[in-house]
N, C-alpha and C positions, 0 to 999 in steps of 0.2 A: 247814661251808659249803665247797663245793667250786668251784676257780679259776673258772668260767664262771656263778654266781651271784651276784658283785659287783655292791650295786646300781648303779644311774645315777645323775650327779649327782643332786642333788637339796637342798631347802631346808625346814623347818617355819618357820611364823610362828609359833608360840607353845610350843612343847616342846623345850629341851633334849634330844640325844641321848648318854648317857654306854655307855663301854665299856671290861670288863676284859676283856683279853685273857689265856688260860686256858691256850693249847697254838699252836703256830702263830704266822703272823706274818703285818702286813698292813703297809701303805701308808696311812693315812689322809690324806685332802685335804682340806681347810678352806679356804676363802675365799684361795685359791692359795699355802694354806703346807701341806707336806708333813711327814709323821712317821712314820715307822718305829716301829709297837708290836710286843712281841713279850710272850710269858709273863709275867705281876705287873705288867702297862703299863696304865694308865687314860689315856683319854681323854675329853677332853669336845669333844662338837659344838655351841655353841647357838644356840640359834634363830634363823634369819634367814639365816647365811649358806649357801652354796651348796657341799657335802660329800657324798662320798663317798668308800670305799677299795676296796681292790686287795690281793688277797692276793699275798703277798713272796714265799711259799715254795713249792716243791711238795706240800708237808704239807696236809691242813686245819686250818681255823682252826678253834677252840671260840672264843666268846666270851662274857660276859655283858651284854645288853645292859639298859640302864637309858631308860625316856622318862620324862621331870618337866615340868612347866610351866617356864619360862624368864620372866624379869628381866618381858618386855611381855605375858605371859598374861594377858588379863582375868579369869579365875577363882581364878588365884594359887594359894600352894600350900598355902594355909587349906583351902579345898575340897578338895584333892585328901588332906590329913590332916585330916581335921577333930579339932577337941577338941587342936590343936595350937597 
């Protein structure tokens, strides 16, 4: 992901946004707390508040991103594993 495709704030009402960061480094912004992830850094976004990041370095970032249902999902995360 290269510096001029940071998304815009932004918020889900029902999914969880989780992220390992792989190579590179960002800035993540949560509900006006900031954090510095870099290489072996997890982060979790959930649901509701108002997040986005910012890449740190000149480098690109790799990342792994993870979307789950979150805590207020009406579908919960039975549906989304079933047989779980």
């Amino acid at each position: 992901m290269g510096r001029a495709t940071a998304p815009p704030l932004n918020r889900h009402l029902e999914e969880d946004e989780m992220f390992y960061a792989l190579s590179g480094a960002a800035q993540f912004r949560c509900d006006g707390e900031v954090l510095t992830a870099g290489p072996g850094d997890f982060v979790l976004l959930p649901s509701r508040l108002p997040h986005t990041f910012v890449l740190a370095a000149d480098e690109p970032l790799r990342i792994l991103q993870i979307t789950g249902p979150g805590p207020g999902s009406p579908s919960g995360t039975a549906e989304w594993f079933p047989g779980r």
